[in-house]
C-alpha positions in Angstrom: 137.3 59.4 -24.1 137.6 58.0 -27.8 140.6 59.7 -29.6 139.5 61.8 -32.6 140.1 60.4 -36.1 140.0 63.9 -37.6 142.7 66.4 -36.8 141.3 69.7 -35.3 142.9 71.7 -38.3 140.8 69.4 -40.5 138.0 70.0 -38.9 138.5 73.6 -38.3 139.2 74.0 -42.2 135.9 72.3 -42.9 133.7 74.3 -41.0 135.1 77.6 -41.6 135.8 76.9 -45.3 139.3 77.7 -45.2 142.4 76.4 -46.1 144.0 73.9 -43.9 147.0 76.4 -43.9 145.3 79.3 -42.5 143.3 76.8 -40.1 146.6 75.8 -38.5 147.9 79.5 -38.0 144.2 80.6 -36.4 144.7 77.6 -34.1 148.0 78.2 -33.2 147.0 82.0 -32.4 148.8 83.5 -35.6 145.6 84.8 -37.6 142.3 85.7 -36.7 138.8 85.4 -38.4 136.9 88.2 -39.2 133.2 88.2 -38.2 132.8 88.4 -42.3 134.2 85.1 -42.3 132.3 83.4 -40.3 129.1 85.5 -41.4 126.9 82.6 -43.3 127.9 79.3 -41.3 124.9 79.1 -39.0 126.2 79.5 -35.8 125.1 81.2 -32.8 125.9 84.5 -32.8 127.4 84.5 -29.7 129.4 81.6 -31.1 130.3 83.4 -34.2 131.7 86.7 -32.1 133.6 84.2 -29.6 135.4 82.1 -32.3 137.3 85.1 -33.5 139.3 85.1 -30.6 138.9 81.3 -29.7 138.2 79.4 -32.6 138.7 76.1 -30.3 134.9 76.4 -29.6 134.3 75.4 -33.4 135.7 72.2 -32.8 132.6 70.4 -31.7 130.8 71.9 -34.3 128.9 69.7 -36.7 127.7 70.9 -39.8 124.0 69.7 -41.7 125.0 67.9 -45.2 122.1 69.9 -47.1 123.7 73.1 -46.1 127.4 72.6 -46.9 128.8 75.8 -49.3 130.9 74.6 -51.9 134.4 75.5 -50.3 133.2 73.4 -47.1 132.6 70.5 -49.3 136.0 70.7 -51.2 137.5 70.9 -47.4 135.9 67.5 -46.2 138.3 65.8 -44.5 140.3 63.1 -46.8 137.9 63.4 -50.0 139.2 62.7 -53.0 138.8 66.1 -55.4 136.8 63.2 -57.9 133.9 62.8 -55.4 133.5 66.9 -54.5 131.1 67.4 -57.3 129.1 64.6 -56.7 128.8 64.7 -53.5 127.5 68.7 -53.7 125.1 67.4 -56.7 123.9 64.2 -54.7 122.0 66.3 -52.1 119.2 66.4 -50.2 120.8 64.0 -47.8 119.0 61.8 -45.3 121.4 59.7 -43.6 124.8 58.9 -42.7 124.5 55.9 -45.0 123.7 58.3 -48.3 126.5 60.6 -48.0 129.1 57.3 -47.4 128.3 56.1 -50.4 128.3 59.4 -52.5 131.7 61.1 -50.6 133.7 56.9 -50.1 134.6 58.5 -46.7 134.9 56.3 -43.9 131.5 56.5 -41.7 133.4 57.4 -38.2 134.9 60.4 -40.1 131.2 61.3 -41.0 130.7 61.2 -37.7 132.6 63.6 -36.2 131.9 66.3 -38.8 128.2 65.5 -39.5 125.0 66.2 -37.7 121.8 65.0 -39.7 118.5 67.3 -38.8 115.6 65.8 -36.8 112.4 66.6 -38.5 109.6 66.9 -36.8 105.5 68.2 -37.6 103.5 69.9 -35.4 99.8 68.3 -35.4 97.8 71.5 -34.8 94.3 69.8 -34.1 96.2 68.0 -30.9 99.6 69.9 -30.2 101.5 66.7 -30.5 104.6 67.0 -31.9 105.4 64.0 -34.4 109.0 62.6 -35.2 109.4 61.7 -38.8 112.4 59.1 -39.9 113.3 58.8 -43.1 112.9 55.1 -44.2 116.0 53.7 -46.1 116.0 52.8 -50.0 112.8 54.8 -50.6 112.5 58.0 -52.3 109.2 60.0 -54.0 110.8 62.5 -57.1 107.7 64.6 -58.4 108.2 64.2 -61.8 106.3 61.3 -63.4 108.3 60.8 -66.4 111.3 61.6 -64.8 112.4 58.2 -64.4 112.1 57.2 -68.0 115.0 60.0 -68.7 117.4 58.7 -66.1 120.8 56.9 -66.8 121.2 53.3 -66.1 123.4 54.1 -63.4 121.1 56.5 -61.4 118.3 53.6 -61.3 120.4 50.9 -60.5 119.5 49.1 -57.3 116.0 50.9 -57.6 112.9 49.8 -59.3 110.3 52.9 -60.4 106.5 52.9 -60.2 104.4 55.5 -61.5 101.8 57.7 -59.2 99.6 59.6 -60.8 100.0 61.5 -64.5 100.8 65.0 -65.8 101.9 67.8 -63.6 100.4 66.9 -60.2 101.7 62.6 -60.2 105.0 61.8 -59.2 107.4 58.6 -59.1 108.0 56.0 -56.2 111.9 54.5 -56.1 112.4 51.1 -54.3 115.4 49.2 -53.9 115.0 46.2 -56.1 115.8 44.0 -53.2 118.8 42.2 -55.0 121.7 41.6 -52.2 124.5 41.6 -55.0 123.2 45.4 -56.3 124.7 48.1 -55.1 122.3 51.2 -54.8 123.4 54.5 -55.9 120.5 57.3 -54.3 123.2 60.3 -54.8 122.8 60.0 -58.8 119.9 59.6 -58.5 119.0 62.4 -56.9 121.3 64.2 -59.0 119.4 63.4 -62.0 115.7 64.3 -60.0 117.2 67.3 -59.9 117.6 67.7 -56.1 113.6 67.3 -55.4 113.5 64.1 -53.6 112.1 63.0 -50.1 112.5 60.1 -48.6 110.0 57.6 -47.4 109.0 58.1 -43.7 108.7 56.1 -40.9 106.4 57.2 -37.9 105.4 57.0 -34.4 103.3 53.7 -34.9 106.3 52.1 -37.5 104.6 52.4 -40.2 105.9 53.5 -43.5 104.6 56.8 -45.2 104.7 58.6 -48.7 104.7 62.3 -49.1 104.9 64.3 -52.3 108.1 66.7 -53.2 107.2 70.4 -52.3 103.9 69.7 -52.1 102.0 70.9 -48.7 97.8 70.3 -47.5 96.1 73.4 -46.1 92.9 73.2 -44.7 91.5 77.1 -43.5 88.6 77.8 -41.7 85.0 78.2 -43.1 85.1 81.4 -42.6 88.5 82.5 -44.6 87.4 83.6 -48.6 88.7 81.8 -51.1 90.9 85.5 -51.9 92.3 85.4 -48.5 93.1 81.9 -48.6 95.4 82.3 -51.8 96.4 85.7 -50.6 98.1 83.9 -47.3 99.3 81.2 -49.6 101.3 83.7 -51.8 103.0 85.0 -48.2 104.4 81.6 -47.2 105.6 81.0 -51.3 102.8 78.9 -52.3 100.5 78.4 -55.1 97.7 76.1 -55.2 97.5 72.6 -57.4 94.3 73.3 -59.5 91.6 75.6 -60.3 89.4 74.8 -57.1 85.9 73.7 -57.6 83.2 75.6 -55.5 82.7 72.2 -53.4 87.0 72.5 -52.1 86.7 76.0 -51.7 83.7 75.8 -49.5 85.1 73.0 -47.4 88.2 75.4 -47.1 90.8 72.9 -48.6 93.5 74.0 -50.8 96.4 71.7 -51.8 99.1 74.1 -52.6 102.5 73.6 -54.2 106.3 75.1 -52.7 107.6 77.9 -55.3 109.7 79.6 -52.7 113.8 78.1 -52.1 113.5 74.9 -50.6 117.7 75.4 -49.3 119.1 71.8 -50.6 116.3 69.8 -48.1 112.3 69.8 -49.6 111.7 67.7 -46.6 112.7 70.2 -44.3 111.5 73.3 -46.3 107.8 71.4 -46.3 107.6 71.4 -42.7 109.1 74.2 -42.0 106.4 76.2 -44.1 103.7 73.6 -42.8 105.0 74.9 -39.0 105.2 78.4 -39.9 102.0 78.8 -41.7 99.7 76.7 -39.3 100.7 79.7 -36.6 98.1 81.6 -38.4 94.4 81.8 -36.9 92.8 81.3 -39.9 94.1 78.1 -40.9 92.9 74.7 -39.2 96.1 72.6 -40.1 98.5 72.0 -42.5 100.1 68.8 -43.3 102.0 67.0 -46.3 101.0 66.3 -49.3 100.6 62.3 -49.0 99.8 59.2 -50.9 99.6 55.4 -50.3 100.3 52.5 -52.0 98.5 49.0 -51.1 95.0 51.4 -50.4 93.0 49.8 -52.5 94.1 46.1 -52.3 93.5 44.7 -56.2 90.1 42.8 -56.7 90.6 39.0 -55.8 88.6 37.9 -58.2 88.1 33.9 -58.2 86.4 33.4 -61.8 86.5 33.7 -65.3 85.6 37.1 -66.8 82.8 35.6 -69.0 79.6 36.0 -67.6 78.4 32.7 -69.0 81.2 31.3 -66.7 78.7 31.8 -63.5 76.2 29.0 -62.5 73.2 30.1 -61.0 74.0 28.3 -58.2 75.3 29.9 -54.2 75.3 33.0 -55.7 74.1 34.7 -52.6 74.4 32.8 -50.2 75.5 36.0 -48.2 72.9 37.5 -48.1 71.1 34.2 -47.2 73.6 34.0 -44.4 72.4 37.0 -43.3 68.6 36.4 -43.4 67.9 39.7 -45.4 65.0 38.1 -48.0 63.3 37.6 -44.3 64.3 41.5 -43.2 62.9 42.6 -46.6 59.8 40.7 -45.9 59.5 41.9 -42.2 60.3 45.9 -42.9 57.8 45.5 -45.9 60.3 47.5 -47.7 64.3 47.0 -49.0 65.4 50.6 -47.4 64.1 54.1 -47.4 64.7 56.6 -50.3 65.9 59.5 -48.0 68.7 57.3 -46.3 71.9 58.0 -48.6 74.9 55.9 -48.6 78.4 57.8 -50.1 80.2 54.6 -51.6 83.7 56.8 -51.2 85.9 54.6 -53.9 86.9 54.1 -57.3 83.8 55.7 -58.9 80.6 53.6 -60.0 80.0 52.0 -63.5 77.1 54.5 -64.2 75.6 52.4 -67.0 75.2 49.3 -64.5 71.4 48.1 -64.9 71.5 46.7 -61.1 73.2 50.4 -59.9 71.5 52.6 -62.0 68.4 53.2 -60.4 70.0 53.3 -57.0 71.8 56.6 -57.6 70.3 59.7 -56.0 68.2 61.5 -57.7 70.9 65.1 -57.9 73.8 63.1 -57.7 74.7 64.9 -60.9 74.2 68.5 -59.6 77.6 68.3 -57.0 81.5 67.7 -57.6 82.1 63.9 -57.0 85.4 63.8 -58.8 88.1 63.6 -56.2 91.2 62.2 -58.2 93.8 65.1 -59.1 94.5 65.5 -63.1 92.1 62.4 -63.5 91.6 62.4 -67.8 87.7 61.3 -67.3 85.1 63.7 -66.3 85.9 66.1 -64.1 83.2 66.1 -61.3 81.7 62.7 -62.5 82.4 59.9 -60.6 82.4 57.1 -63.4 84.8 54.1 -63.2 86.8 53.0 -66.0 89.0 50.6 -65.6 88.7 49.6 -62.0 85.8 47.6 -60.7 86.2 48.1 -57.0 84.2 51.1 -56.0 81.2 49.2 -58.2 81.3 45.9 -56.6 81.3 47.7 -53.0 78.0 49.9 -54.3 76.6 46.5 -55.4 76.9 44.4 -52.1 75.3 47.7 -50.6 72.8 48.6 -53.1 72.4 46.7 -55.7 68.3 45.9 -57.3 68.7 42.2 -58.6 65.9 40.9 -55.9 64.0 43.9 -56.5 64.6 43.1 -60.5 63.4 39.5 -59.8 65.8 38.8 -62.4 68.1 35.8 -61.7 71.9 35.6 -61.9 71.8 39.9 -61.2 73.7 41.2 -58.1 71.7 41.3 -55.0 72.1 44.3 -52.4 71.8 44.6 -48.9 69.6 47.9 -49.1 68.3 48.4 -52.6 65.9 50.6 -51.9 68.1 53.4 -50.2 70.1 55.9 -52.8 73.8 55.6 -53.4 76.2 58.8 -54.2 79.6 57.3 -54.7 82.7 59.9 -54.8 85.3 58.7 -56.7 88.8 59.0 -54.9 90.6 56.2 -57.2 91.1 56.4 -60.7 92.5 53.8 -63.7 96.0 55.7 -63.2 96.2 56.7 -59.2 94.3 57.4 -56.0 94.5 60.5 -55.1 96.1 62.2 -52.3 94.7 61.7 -48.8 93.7 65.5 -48.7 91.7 64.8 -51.7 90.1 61.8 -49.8 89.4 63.9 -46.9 87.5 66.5 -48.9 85.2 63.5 -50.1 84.0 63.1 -46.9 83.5 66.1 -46.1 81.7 67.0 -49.7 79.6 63.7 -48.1 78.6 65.3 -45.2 77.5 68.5 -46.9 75.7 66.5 -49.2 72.9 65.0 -46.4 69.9 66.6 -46.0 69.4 68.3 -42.6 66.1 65.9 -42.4 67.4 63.1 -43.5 70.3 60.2 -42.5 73.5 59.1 -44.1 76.0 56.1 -43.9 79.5 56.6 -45.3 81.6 53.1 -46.5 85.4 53.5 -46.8 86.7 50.3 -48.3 90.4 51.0 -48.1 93.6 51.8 -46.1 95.9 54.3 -45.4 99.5 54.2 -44.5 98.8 55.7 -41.2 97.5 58.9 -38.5 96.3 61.3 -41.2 95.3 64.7 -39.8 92.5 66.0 -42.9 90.9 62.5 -42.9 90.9 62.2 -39.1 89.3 65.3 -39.0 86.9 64.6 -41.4 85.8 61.5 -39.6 85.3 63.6 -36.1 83.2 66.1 -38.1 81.0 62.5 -38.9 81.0 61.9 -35.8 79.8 65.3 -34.4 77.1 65.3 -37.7 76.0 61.7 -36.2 76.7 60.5 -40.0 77.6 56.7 -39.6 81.2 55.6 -41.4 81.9 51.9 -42.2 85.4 50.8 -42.9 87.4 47.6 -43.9 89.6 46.2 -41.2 92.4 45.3 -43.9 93.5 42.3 -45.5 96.4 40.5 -44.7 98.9 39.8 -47.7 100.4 36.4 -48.6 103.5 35.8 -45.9 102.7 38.2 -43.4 102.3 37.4 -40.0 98.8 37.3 -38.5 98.9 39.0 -34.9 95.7 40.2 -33.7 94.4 44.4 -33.5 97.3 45.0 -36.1 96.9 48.4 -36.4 95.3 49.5 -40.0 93.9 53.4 -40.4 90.9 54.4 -41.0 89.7 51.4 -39.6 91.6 52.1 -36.5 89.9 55.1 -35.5 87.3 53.1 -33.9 89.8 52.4 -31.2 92.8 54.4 -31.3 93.4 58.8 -31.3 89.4 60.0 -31.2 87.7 56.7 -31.1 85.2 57.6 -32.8 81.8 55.9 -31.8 80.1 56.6 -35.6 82.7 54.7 -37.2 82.8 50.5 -37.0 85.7 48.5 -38.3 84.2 45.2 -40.0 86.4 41.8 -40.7 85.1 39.7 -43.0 84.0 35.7 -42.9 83.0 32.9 -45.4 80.5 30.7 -46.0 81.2 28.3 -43.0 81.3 31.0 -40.5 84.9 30.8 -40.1 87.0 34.1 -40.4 88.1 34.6 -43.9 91.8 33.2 -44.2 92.9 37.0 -45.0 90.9 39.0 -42.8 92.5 40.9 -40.1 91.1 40.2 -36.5 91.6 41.6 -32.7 88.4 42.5 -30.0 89.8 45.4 -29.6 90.3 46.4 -34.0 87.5 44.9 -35.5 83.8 45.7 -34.4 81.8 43.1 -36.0 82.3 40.6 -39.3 80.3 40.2 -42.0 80.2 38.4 -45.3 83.9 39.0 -47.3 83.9 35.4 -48.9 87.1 32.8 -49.7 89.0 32.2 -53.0 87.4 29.4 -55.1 84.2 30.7 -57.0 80.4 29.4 -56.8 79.3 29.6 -53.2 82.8 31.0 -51.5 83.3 34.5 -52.7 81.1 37.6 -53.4 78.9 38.5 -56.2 79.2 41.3 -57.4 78.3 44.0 -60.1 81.3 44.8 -62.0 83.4 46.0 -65.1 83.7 45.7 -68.0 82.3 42.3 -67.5 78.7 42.8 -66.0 79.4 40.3 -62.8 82.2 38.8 -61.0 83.4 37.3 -57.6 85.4 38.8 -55.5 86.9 38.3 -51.7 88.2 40.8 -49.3 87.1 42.8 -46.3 86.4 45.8 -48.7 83.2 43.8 -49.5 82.5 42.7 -45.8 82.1 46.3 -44.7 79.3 47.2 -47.0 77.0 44.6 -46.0 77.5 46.5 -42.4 76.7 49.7 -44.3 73.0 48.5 -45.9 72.4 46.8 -42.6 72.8 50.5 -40.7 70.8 52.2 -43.4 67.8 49.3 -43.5 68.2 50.7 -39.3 68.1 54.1 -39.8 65.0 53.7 -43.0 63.1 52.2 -39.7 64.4 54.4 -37.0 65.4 57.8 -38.5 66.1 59.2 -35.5 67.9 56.6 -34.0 71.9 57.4 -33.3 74.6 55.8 -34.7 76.1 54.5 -31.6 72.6 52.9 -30.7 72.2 51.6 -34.1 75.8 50.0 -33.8 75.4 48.8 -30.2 72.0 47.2 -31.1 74.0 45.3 -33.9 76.4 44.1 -31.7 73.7 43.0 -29.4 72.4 40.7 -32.6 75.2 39.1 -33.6 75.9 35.2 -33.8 78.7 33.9 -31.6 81.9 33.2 -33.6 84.0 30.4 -32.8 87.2 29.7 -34.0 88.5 26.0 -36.2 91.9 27.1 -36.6 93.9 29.0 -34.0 92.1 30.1 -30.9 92.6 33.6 -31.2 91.1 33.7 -34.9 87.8 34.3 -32.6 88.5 37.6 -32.0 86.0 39.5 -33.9 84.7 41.9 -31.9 81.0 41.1 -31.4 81.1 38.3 -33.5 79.0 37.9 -36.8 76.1 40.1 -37.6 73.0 39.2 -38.7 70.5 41.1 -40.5 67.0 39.3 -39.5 67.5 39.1 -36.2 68.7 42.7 -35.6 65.5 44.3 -37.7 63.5 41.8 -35.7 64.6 43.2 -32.6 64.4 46.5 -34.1 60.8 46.3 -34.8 59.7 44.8 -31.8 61.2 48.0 -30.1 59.3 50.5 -32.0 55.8 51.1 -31.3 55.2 53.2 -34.8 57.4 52.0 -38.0 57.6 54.4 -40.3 56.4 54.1 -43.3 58.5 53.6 -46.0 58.4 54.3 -49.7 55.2 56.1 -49.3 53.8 56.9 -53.2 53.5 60.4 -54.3 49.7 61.2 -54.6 50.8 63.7 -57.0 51.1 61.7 -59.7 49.8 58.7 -61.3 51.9 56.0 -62.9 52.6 55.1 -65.4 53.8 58.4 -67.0 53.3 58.9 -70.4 57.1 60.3 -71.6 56.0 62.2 -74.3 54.0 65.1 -71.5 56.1 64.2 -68.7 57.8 67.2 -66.7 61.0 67.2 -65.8 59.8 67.1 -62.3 56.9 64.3 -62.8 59.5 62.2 -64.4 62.4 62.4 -61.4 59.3 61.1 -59.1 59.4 57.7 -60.7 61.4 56.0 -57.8 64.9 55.4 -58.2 65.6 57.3 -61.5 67.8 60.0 -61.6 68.4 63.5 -63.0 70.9 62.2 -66.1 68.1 59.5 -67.5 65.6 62.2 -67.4 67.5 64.8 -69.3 68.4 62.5 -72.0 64.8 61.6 -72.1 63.6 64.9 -72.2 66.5 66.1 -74.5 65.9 63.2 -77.3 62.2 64.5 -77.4 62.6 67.6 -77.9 65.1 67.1 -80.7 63.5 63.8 -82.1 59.7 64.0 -81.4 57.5 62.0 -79.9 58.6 58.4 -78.5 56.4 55.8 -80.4 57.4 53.2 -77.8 59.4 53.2 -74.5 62.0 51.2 -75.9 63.0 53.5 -78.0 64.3 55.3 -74.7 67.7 53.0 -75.8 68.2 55.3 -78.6 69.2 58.5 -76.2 72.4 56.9 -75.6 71.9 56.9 -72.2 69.2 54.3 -71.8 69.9 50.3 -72.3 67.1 47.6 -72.6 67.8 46.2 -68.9 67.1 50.5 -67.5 64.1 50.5 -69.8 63.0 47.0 -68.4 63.6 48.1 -64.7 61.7 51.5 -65.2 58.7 49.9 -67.4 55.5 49.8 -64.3 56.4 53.5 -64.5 56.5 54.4 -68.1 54.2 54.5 -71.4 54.0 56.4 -74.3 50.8 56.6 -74.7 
């Protein structure tokens, strides 16, 4: 047996609190403690009425750092009275390393006295209990200007990234990465006033990201929105924001800790997440989490200028694919009453290839899903990042049903798009927030009608409100497309490397609605940064290479109207028009079938560079052969894009209805309003083109909607 560095009178002084005087006389049997004494440490209580007559049965005690009292932290063995203060104002502590470097003890002294909690989160949906383990050198403070504030010596060692704005963001610390600087997490702490967690690493190894005092509760659909902040009040909570009718009625409430967190807001969180998740009326409860590399920045391979692009290999994806020839076969580009939810960064709303795609009420519902975002509150407009519009445009773009060359071309123009923004210029939003998205997708399709979801992004890992979600897709047959992930520069290619959502295809539910799509370039070989596995990756499709005309994606864009861009975020929608061009020909088709009769379709993929590179899953899909087949198994094709007989085109604007005018296929609610508003305020339109004068109408919406339209 090792020989003890502390003395037992040291250690008996530190737990107790006492003097090392009166230690030594209670050990040597010349004073007693009094129950009041040791009242308040934490012990058992049979251990607390035992020890004041044999105090001996302390000595294996070891205390938690984050709930020393003041006179135990004077009493640590060997400190210097210098470090007492800063190591009780350096708390919450996660490891044995933190509280070295605040206290300058030695680490074996540590310990003997220490004991560092385990924490732990109960997944309700399974039971599974999950082990959490905070990550080293990372730590989340809530406060997004915090950092700004600090001393040079509390940041030193750590860099500081901004997440999110006002109230509800908060701030990422990182060690700089510098061998020669000496990190300091006890001041800095100090100076975040104690609300720090640490990042986490779980089950699968990866790392995660939750918010200070900040806790996810998802009720049941039949709790009111009263009860729901009634039971929130009883565990010391109060929710983030004035809810919108669509979070209330999906029974999500992100909620905020008021109550004492004791010295440990990791601890406190899932504690109350643990306690309150014991109730009947709530589903789950979970942390408040974010991610970091989600939405992978656009690789964009060209100038910004539009007069940069030559007119030249700009789609050869969709010539890859053979979809001119589906068009041509299906005698339509995709049926009005499929919807696809582009789930992303919001949609440029003003884009003259998107515009006419939207669905006609998109602007009736919430679609705003990024906490304290500036812009509108339930619009989903981009501003400032391009991604969720360059997704939208490889899906649904109208360029070949423009006829216009050098516009963006889409796999299913004809179907309707309602994008739900989850990313804004400043932050995505929390994962709860991306779970409600779906879900505000899946109340938004018609009980007639079918739907195809594309998730173009990642997660840090197993995340109980969008895993959830996704099973309620998957009982709703509502079909869910996802990115496999993108491999960053220096990081080792391995194949079925895990990446969620993606990874819900094969992993925890398995979800047979959802499809996890690589991406490959114009020679048929797997893109250089796509990931891969048989087991991962479903199918690949189009994603494109670095290196402009005839290697990347076209896209739709912004601010610049077009760009090229590369990644598996705009493989997967290729995937998603290909499903909905399906499910316009076979409504009642299920998703699984419509996958496995995709898979049946595809080209053989064979690998140039390592072998296992070939490991795509069914290989590469192919449009015209897959509606082919498609066809040839119906007896029936519906048929599609039927005319109203109600009403005659073109409409004269100036007698219109409201509801004549939202039958002009692919306009929407918000173009009609501004026409109807600017002639009722102006008068009479003496030409259509003086539909640019609302505001909300441009020449290239005009010239799309003109077969439809006169004034006369």
């Amino acid at each position: 047996m090792a020989q003890k560095i502390v003395s037992p009178i040291e250690k008996l002084a530190f737990i107790t609190g006492v003097s090392k005087q009166d230690a030594e006389l209670i050990l040597t049997g010349k004073k007693r403690f009094s129950i009041t004494q040791l009242t308040g440490l934490g012990l058992e209580k049979r251990k607390t009425e035992s020890a004041v007559t044999m105090p001996q049965i302390l000595l294996d005690t070891r205390l938690d750092p984050n709930q020393l009292r003041d006179n135990q932290i004077r009493n640590l063995p060997r400190i210097d009275a210098e470090r007492v203060p800063i190591v009780a104002q350096g708390r919450p502590y996660f490891s044995i390393e933190e509280f070295e470097a605040a206290s300058l003890l030695p680490r074996l002294v540590l310990q003997e006295i220490l004991s560092f909690r385990e924490y732990t989160h109960v997944d309700k949906t399974t039971g599974r209990i999950a082990k959490l383990i905070p990550e080293k050198g990372i730590y989340i403070s809530p406060s997004v200007d915090q950092f700004e504030e600090l001393g040079g010596n509390a940041l030193h060692g750590f860099h500081a990234t901004k997440m999110g704005e006002a109230t509800n963001g908060c701030t990422l610390f990182r060690l700089d990465g510098f061998e020669n600087i000496v990190s300091k997490p006890h001041l800095l702490k100090k100076d975040c006033n104690k609300k720090v967690l640490p990042g986490i690493r779980d089950a699968d190894g990866l790392t995660r990201y939750f918010v200070p005092l900040r806790v996810d509760v998802w009720f049941r659909y039949k709790v009111t929105t009263e009860r729901a902040i009634e039971i929130l009040k009883e565990f010391g909570l109060t929710p983030l924001r004035t809810f919108s009718p669509a979070l209330a009625q999906i029974g999500f409430y992100p909620a905020r800790m008021d109550a004492d967190w004791s010295g440990d807001p990791l601890a406190s969180m899932l504690d109350t997440i643990n306690r309150i998740q014991e109730l009947e009326e709530v589903a789950f409860a979970e942390p408040d989490e974010f991610g970091l590399s989600d939405f992978p920045p656009d690789i964009r391979s060209v100038g910004q200028l539009d007069e940069n692009f030559e007119n030249v290999g700009k789609y050869w994806n969709c010539d890859l694919l053979g979809v001119p020839n589906a068009h041509q076969q299906m005698k339509s580009t995709g049926a009005p009453k499929v919807t696809i939810f582009v789930i992303d960064s919001g949609l440029r709303l003003d884009h003259p290839d998107l515009q006419s795609s939207l669905r006609n009420d998109w602007m009736d519902h919430d679609l705003n899903y990024v906490m304290d975002d500036p812009e509108q509150e339930t619009s989903p407009a981009a501003t400032g990042i391009a991604h969720g519009t360059s997704v939208a445009s490889v899906v649904a773009a109208k360029g070949e049903m423009n006829g216009v060359e050098g516009t963006a071309r889409g796999i299913a123009p004809g179907c309707r798009i309602i994008p739900i923004k989850i990313s804004g210029a400043l932050a995505p939003s929390g994962y709860g927030f991306r779970a409600a998205a779906i879900r505000q997708a899946l109340a938004l399709v018609p009980a007639d009608q079918r739907a195809v979801i594309n998730l173009s992004w990642g997660m840090s890992g197993d995340h109980i409100g969008i895993r959830e979600a996704l099973k309620e897709a998957d009982r709703q047959d509502v079909a869910v497309t996802t990115s496999a992930g993108n491999y960053q520069p220096g990081e080792q290619k391995i194949a079925n490397k895990l990446h969620y959502p993606s990874a819900y295809s094969h992993t925890g539910p398995k979800l047979g609605c959802l499809c996890s799509v690589a991406a490959f370039n114009v020679t048929r070989q797997l893109a250089s940064y796509s990931y891969f596995g048989n087991e991962s990756v479903t199918f690949a499709s189009p994603g494109g290479e670095l290196g402009g005309i005839g290697s990347a994606i076209y896209v739709a864009s912004l601010p610049e109207n077009y760009n090229y861009v590369a990644g598996t975020s705009f493989a997967a929608p290729h995937v998603v028009g290909l499903i909905a061009l399906i499910f316009s020909l076979a409504p009642k088709m299920s998703t699984v079938d419509a996958i496995q009769l995709i898979k049946e379709n595809c080209d053989p993929f064979q690998a140039v560079n390592e072998p296992n590179w070939s490991q795509i899953g069914a290989g590469m899909i192919n449009v015209e052969r897959t509606i082919r087949a498609l066809l040839n198994a119906i007896t029936e094709p519906p048929t599609i894009d039927e005319p109203n007989p109600e009403v005659s085109f073109p409409l004269n604007i100036n007698i219109a209805s409201r509801e004549e005018l939202l039958m002009v296929p692919g306009i929407n609610a918000w173009l009609v309003d501004s026409l109807i508003s600017y002639r009722n305020t102006m008068g009479p339109y003496t030409s259509i083109w003086h539909l640019v004068f609302t505001g909300s109408w441009d020449f290239a919406i005009v010239l799309v909607f003109s077969p439809f339209l006169t004034c006369t």
